[in-house]
MMTF fields as JSON, N, C-alpha, C and O atoms, coordinates in Angstrom:
{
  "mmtfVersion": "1.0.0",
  "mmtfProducer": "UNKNOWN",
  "numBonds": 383,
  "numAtoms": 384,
  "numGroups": 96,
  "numChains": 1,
  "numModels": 1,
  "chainsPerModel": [1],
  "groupsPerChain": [96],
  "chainIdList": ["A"],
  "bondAtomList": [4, 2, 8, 6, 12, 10, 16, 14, 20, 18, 24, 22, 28, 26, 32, 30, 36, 34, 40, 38, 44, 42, 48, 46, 52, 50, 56, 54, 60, 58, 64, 62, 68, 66, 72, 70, 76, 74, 80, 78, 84, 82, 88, 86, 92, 90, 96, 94, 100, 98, 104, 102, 108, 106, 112, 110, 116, 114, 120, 118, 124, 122, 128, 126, 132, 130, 136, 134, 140, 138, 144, 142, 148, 146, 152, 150, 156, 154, 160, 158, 164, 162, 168, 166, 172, 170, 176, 174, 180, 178, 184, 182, 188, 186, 192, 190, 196, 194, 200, 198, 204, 202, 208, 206, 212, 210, 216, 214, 220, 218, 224, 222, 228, 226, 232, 230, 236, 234, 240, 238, 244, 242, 248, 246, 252, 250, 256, 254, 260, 258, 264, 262, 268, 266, 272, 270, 276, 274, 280, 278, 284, 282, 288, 286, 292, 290, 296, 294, 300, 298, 304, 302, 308, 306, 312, 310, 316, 314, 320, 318, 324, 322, 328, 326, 332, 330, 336, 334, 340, 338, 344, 342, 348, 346, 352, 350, 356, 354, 360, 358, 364, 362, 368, 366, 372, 370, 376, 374, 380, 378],
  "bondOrderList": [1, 1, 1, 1, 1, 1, 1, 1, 1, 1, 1, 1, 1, 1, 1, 1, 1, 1, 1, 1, 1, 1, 1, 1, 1, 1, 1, 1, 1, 1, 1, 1, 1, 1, 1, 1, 1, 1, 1, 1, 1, 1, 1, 1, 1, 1, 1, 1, 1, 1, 1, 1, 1, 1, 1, 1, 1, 1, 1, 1, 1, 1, 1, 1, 1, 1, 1, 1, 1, 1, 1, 1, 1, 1, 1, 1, 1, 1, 1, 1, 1, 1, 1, 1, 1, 1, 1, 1, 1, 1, 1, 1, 1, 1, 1],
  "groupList": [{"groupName": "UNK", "atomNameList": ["N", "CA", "C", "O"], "elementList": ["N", "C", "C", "O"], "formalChargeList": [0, 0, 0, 0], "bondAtomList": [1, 0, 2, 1, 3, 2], "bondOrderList": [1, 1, 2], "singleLetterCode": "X", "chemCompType": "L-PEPTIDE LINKING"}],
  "groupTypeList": [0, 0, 0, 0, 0, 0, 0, 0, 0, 0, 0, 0, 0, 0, 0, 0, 0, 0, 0, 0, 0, 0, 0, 0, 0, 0, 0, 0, 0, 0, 0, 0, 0, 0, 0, 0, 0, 0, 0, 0, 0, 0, 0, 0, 0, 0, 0, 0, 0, 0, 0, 0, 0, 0, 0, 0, 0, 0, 0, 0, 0, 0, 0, 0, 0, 0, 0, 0, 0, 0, 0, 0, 0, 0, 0, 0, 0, 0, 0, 0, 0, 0, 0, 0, 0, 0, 0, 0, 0, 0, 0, 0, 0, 0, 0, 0],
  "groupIdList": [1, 2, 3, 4, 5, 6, 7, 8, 9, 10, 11, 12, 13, 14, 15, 16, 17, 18, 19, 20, 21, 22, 23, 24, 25, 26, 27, 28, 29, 30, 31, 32, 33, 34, 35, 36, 37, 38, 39, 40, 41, 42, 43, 44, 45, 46, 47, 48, 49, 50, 51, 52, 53, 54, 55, 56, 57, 58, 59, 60, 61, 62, 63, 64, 65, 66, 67, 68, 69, 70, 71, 72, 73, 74, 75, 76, 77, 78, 79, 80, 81, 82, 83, 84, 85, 86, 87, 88, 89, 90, 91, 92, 93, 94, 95, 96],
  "secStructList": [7, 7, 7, 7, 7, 6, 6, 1, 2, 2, 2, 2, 2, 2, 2, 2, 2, 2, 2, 2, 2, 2, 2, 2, 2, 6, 6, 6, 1, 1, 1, 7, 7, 7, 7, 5, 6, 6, 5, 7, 7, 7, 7, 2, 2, 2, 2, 2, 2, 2, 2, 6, 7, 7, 2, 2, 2, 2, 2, 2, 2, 2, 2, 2, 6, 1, 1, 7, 7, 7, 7, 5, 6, 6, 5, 7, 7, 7, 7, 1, 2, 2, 2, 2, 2, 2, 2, 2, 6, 6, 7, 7, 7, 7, 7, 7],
  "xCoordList": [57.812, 56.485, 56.509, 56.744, 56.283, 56.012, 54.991, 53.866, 55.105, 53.946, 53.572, 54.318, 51.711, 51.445, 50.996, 50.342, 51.331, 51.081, 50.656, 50.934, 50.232, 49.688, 51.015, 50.84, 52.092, 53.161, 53.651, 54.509, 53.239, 53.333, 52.691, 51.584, 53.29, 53.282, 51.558, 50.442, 51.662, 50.44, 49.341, 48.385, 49.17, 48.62, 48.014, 46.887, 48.885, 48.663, 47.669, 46.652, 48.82, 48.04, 46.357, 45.382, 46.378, 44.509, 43.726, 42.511, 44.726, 43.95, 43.725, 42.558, 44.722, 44.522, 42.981, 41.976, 43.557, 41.906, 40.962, 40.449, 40.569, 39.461, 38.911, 37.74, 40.364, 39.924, 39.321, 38.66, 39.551, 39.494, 37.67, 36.739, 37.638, 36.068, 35.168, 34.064, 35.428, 34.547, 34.529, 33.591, 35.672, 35.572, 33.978, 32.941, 34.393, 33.563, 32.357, 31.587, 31.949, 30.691, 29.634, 28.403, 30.51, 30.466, 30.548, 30.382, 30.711, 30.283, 28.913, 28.354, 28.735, 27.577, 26.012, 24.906, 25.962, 25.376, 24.622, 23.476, 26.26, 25.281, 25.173, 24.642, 25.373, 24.883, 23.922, 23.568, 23.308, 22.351, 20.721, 20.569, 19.904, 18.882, 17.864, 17.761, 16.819, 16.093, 15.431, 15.565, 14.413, 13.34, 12.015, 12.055, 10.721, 9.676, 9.494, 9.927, 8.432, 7.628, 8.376, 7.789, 9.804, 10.518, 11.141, 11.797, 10.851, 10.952, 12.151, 12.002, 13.226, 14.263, 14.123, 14.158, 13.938, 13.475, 15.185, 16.199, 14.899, 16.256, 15.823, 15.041, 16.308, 16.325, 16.771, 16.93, 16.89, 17.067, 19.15, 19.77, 19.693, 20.319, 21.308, 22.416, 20.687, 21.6, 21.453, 22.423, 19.88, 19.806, 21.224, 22.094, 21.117, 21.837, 23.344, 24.006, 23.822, 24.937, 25.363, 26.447, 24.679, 24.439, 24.697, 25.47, 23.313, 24.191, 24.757, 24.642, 25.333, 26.507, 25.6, 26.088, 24.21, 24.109, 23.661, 23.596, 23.28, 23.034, 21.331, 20.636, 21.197, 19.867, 19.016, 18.136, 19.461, 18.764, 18.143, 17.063, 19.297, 18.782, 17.588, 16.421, 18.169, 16.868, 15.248, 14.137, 15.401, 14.118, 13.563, 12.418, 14.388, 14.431, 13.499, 12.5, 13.941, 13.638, 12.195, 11.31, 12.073, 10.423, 9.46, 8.231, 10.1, 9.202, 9.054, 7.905, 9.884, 9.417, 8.631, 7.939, 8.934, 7.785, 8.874, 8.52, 9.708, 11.103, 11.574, 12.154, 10.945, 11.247, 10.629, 10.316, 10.17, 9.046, 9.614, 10.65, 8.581, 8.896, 7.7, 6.659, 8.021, 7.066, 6.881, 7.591, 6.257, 6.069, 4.948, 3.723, 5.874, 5.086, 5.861, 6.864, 4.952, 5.313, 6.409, 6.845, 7.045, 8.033, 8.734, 9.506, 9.385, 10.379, 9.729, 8.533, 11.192, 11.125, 11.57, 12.493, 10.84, 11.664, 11.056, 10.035, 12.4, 12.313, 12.519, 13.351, 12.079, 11.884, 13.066, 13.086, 14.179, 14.916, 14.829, 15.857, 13.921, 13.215, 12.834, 13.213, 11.774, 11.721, 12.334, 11.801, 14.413, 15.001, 15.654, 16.001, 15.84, 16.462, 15.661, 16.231, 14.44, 13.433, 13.747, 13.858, 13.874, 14.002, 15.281, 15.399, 16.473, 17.729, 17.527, 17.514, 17.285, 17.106, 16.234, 16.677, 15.357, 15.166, 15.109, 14.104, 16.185, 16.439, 18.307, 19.15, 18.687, 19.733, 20.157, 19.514, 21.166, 21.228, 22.384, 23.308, 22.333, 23.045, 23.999, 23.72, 25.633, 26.372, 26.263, 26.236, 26.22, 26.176, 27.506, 27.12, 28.61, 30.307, 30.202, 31.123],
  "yCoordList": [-0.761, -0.898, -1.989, -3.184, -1.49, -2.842, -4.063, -3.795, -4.553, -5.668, -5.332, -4.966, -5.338, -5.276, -6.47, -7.308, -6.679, -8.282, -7.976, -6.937, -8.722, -9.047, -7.9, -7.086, -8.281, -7.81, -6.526, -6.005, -5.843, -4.127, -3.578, -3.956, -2.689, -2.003, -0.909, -1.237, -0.351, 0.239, -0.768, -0.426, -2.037, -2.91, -3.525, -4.006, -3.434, -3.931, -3.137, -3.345, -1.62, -0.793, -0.671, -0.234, -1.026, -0.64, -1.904, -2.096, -2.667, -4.283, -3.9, -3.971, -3.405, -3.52, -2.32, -2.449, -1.166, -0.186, -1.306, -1.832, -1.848, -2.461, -3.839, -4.184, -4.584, -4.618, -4.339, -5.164, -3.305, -2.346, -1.911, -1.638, -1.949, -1.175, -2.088, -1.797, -3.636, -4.504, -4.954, -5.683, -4.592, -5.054, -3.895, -4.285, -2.269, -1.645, -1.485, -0.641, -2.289, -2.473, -3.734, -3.697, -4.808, -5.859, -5.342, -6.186, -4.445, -3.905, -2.774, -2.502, -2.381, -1.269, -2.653, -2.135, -3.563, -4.946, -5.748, -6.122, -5.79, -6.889, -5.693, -6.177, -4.963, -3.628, -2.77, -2.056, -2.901, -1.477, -2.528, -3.65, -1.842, -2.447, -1.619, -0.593, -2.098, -0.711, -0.633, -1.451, 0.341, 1.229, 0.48, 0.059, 0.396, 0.169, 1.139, 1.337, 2.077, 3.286, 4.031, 4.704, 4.18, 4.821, 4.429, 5.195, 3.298, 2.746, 1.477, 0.942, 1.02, -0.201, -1.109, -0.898, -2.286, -3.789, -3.834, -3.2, -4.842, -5.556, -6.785, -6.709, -8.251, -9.215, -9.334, -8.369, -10.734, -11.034, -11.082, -11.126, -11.06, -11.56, -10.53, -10.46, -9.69, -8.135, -7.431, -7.043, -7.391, -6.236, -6.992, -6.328, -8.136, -8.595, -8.281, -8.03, -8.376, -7.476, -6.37, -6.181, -5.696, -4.261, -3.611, -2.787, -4.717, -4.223, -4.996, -4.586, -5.839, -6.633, -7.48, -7.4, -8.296, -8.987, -10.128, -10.29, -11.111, -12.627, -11.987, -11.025, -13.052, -13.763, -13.645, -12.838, -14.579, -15.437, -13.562, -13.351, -12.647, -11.457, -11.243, -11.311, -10.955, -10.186, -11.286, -10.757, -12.511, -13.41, -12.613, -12.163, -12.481, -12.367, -11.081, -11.119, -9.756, -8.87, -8.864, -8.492, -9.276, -9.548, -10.543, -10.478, -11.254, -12.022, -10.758, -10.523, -10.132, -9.676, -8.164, -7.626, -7.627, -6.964, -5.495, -4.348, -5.847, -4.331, -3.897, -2.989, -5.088, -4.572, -4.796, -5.972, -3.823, -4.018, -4.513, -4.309, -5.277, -6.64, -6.567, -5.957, -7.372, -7.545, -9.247, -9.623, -9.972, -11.459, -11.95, -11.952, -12.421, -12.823, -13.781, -13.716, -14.637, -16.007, -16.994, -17.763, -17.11, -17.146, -16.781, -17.365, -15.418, -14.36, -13.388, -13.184, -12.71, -11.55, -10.356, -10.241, -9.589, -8.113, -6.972, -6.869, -6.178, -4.959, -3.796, -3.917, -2.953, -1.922, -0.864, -0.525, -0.221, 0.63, 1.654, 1.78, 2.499, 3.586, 3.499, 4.19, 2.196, 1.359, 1.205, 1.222, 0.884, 0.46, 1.8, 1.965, 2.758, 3.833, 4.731, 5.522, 4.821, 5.837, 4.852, 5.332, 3.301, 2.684, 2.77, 2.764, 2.878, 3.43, 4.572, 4.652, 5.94, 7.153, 7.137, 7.704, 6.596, 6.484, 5.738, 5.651, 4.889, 4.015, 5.065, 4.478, 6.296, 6.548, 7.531, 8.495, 7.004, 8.053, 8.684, 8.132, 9.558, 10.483, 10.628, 10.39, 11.084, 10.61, 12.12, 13.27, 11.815, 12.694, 13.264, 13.824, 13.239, 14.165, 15.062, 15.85],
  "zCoordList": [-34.073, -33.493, -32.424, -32.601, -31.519, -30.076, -30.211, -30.633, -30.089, -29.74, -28.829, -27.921, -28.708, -27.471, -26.757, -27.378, -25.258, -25.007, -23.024, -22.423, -22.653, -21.357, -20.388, -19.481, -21.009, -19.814, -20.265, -19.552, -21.419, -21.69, -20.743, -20.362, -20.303, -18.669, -19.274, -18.87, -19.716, -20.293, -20.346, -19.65, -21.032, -20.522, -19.366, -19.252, -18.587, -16.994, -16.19, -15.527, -16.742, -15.822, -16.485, -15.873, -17.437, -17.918, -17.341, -17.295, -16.938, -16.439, -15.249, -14.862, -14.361, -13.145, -12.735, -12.035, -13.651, -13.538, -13.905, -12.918, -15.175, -14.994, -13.943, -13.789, -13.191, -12.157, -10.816, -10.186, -10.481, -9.633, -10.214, -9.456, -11.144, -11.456, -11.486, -11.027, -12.114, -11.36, -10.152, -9.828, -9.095, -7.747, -7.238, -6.701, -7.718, -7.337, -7.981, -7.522, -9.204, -9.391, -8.836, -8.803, -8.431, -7.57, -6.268, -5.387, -5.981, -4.61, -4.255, -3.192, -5.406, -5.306, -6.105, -5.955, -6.544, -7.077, -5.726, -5.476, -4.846, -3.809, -2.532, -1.533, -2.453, -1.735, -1.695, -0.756, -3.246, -3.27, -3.249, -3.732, -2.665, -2.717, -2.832, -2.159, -3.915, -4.604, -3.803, -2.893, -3.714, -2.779, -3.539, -4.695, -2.557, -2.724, -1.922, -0.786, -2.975, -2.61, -1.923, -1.076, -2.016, -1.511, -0.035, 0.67, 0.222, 1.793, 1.434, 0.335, 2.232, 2.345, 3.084, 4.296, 2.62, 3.478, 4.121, 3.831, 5.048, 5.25, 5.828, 6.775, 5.301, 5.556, 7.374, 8.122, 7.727, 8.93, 9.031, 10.094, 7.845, 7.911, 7.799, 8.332, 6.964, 6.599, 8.289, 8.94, 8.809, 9.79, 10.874, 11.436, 10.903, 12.007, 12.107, 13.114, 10.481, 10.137, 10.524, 11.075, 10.309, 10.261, 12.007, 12.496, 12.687, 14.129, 14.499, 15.654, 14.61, 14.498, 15.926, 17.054, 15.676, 16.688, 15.785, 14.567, 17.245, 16.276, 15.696, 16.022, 14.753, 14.371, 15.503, 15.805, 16.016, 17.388, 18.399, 18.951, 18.259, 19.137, 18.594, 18.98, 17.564, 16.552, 16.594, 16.547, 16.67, 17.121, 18.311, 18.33, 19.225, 20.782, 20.943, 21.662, 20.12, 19.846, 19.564, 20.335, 18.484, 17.728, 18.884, 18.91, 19.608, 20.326, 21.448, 21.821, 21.87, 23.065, 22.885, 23.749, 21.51, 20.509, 20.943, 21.216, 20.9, 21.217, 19.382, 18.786, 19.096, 16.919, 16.154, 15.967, 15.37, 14.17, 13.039, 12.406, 12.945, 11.653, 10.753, 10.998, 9.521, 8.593, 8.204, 7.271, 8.652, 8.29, 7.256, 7.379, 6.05, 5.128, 4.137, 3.425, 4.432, 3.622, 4.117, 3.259, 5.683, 6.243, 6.268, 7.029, 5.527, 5.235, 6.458, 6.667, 7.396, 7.88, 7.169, 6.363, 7.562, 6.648, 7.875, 8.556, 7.684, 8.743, 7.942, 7.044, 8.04, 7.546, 7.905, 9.089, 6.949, 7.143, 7.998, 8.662, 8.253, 8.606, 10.134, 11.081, 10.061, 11.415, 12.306, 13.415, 12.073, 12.728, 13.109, 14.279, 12.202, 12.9, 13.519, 14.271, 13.394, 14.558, 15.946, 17.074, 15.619, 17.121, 18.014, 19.239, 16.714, 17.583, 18.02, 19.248, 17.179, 17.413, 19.105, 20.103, 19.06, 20.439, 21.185, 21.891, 21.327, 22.452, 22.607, 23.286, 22.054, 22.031, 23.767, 24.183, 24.338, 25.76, 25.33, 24.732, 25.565, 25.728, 26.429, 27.604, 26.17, 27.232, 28.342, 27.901, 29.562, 30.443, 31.369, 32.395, 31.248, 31.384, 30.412, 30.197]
}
């Protein structure tokens, strides 16, 4: 009968799966963000992510009234939905 111990290859391999499954439950955790009334906020900090511009644009944006925002309580929040009807049409088309 074997001992079973940290370095039994059967071992490892069930470690390394259950690593692998908390990397990907730790990824669907700080990723998923529930729905209110069916609609997705996004912070100032995620949207900026997301299109890969600064903060500071996204101020720039709201001041010059080119992005709909939600201000409450000193928190910004933009609305999922919001931001892609505004890409959807600010989108050109390539013309070749």
């Amino acid at each position: 009968m074997d001992l079973i111990t940290k370095k039994n290859k059967s071992v490892t391999a069930f470690l390394a799966v259950l690593d692998e499954l908390l990397g990907a439950i730790e990824n669907v955790m700080d990723n998923h963000k529930p729905s209110l009334n069916g609609e997705h906020y996004l912070t100032d900090h995620e949207l900026s992510r997301k299109l890969k511009i600064s903060r500071r644009a996204l101020q720039d944006y709201r001041n010059q009234g080119k992005i709909p925002f939600i201000h409450m309580g000193g928190k910004i929040l933009y609305r999922e939905s919001d931001i892609v009807k505004m890409l959807e049409e600010n989108y050109c088309k390539a013309w070749q």
